[in-house]
N, C-alpha and C positions, 0 to 999 in steps of 0.2 A: 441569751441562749433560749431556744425552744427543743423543750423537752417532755416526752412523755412517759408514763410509768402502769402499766397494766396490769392487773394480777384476778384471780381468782381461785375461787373456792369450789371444788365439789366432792361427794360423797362416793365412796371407795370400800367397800368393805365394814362397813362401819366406821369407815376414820373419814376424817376431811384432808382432803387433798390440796395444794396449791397448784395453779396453773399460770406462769410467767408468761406472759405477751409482749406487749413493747417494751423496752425497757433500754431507756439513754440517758444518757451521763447530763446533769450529776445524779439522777434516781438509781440508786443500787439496793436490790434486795438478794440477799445471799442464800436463804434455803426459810423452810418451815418447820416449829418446833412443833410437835405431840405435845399436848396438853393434859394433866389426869382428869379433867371433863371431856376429851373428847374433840376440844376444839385444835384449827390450828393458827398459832402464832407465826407472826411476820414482823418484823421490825424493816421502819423504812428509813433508808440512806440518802444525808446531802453529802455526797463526796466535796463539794464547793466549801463546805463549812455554813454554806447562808444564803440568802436568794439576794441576788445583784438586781441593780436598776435594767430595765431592760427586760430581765427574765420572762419564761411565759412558760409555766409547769406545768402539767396536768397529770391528775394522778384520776384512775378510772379501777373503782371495786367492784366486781361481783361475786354475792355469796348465792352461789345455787341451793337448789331444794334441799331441804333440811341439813346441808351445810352446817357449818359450827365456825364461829372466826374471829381472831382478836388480832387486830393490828395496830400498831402503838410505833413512836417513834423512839431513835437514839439519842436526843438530846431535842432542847428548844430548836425551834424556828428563826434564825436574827433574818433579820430585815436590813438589808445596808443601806447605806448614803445615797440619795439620788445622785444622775450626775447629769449637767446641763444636756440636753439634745437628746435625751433620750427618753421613752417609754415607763409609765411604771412598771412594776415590777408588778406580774401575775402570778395566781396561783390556782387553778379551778380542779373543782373535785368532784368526780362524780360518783355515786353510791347505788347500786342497786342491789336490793336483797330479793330471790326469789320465796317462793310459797314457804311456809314454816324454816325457811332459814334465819341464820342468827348469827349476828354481827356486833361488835365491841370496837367500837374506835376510841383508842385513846391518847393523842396525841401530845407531846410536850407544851407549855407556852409558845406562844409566837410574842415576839421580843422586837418594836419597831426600834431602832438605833435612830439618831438624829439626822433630821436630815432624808429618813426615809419616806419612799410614796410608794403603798401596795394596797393592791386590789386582792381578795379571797373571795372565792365564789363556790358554796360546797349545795349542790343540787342531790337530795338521796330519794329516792323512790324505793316503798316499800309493798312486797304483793300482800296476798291473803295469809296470815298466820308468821307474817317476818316479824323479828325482834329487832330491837335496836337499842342498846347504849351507849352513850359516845359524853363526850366531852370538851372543851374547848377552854383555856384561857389566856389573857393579853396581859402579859405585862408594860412596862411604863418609859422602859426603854434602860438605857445604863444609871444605873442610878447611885451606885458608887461612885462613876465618874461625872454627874451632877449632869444629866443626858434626861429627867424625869419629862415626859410628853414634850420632847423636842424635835419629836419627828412630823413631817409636815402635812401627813396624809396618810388616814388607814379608812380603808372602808371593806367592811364583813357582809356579804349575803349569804342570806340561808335559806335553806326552801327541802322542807321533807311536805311527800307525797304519799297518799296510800291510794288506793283503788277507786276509792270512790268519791277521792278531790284532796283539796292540798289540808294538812294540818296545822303547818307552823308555815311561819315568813316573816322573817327578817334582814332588814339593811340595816346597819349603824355605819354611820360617815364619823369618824372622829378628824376635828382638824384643830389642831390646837391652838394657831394661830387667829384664826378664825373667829373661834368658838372656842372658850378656854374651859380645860376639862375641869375645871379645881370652882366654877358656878355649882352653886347647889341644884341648877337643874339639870346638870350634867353628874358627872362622878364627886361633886362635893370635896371632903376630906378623903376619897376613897383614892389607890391611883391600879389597882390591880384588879382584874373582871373576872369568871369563870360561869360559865352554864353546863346542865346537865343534863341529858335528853334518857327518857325512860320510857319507850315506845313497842306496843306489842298489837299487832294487826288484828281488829275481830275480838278484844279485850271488850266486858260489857260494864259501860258506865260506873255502876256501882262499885266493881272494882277499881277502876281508879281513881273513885272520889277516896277507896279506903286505903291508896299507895298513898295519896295526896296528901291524908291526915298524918300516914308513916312518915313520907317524907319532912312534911312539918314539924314535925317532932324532935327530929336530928336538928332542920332548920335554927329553931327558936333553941335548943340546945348549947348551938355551936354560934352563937349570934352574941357579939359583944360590942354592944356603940360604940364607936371611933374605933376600933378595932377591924369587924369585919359583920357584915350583915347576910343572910340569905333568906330567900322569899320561892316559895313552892305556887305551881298552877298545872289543873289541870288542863288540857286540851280539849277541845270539844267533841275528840272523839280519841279513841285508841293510845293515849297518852300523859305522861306528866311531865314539866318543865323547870328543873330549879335552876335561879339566880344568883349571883352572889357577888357582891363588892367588898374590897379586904384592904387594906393599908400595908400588906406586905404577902410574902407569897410563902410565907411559911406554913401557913395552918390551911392552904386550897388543897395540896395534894390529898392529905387525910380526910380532908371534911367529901370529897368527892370521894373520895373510896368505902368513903360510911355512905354516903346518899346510893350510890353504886352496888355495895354488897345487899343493904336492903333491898332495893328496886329489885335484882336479880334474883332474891331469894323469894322474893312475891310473886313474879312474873312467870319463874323458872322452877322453882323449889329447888334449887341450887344454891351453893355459893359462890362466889365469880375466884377465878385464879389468876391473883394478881400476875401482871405482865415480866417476865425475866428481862432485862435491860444487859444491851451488850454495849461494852467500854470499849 
């Protein structure tokens, strides 16, 4: 199935607007909620329940000028079972935030199931004075049902941009077969991922060597060997990056929402409002 999903953001009165553009099945988004900062929420829809072999999604954001935006999904991401003759499954995303706009991406786990091969490819371009928080993590696959890294291909690119060249960039290929994730030069003892992205346009140095130290702090806090570990960097310009590998996915949500409320109360003199989640 090829499918695309368009949405944006712009300013109204002093509120943020949404503005729907393409939008086909299985991408469903139903309306925008008001937020009491001002922003506005979106929750995105797989009516499929999960991305099939084959798929090719594209999901395309833009937050216009000083814009406000928090978009989060309804549940995990599954990844299903390849199936002989066919294509992997895609997913590409595109981001762009206009001048002093501000963006919250907070997406569920992606969950590769056994058997699965997918590609994610999130491109974000940020102007002069855009924000950005976002989040990403990978679980290990069914692991009640004894499914732990048995899926046969994942590969994540990533690539934020600002004005006056690129920031970050990364590929991770995991292939377990391959390359077995459970080597200590890969994920070790660990079998669950998350990152943190804390990005503000034209932000000068010294400030976010002093997020860096913030962020460190929660880090080495919330950091228990065999347990779960997280590791802070800054960017070499306009940003900071946390890491984190965990033995299970109970204590990611929180520990990102602590890296999260900091960063935003640094960035913003705010505090961020957690996302309403629809059942």
């Amino acid at each position: 199935m090829n499918a695309r999903l368009e949405i944006g953001f712009q300013t109204c009165g002093g509120r943020t607007l949404l503005r729907l553009g393409a939008q086909q099945p299985p991408w469903r988004v139903i309306r925008a909620f008001s937020q009491e900062n001002g922003s506005a929420l979106v929750h995105l829809h797989n009516v499929s329940g999960g991305v099939l072999a084959g798929d090719d999604l594209r999901l395309d954001i833009e937050v216009g000028p000083q814009a406000r935006a928090q978009v989060t999904s309804t549940g995990a991401t599954r990844l299903y079972r390849h199936r002989g003759g066919m294509p992997d499954s895609e997913q590409r995303i595109s981001i762009r935030v206009a001048e002093d706009g501000l963006l919250e991406y907070l997406p569920d786990a992606l969950i590769p199931f056994a058997g699965s091969r997918h590609r994610q490819t999130t491109r974000i371009a940020l102007a002069e004075g855009a924000t950005l928080f976002g989040w990403e993590m990978v679980a290990p696959g069914r692991q009640a049902m004894g499914e732990c890294f048995r899926f046969e291909r994942l590969r994540l690119a990533t690539s934020i941009d600002s004005p006056r060249g690129p920031l970050f960039r990364e590929d991770l290929l995991l292939e377990p077969e391959a390359a077995p994730l459970t080597s200590p030069a890969r994920l070790g003892e660990y079998t669950h991922t998350a990152t943190f992205y804390a990005i503000q346009i034209g932000r000068p140095a010294a400030d976010l060597i002093a997020l860096e130290r913030q962020l460190a702090e929660i880090a080495v806090r919330e950091s228990v060997h065999g347990c779960t570990i997280w590791g802070t960097s800054a960017l070499a310009s306009d940003g900071v990056v946390v890491k984190g590998l965990s033995t299970s996915a109970h204590r990611i949500p929180a520990t990102l929402a602590g890296f999260w409320s900091a960063a935003r109360r640094f960035l913003t003199g705010d505090a961020p409002v957690p996302p309403r989640k629809l059942k």
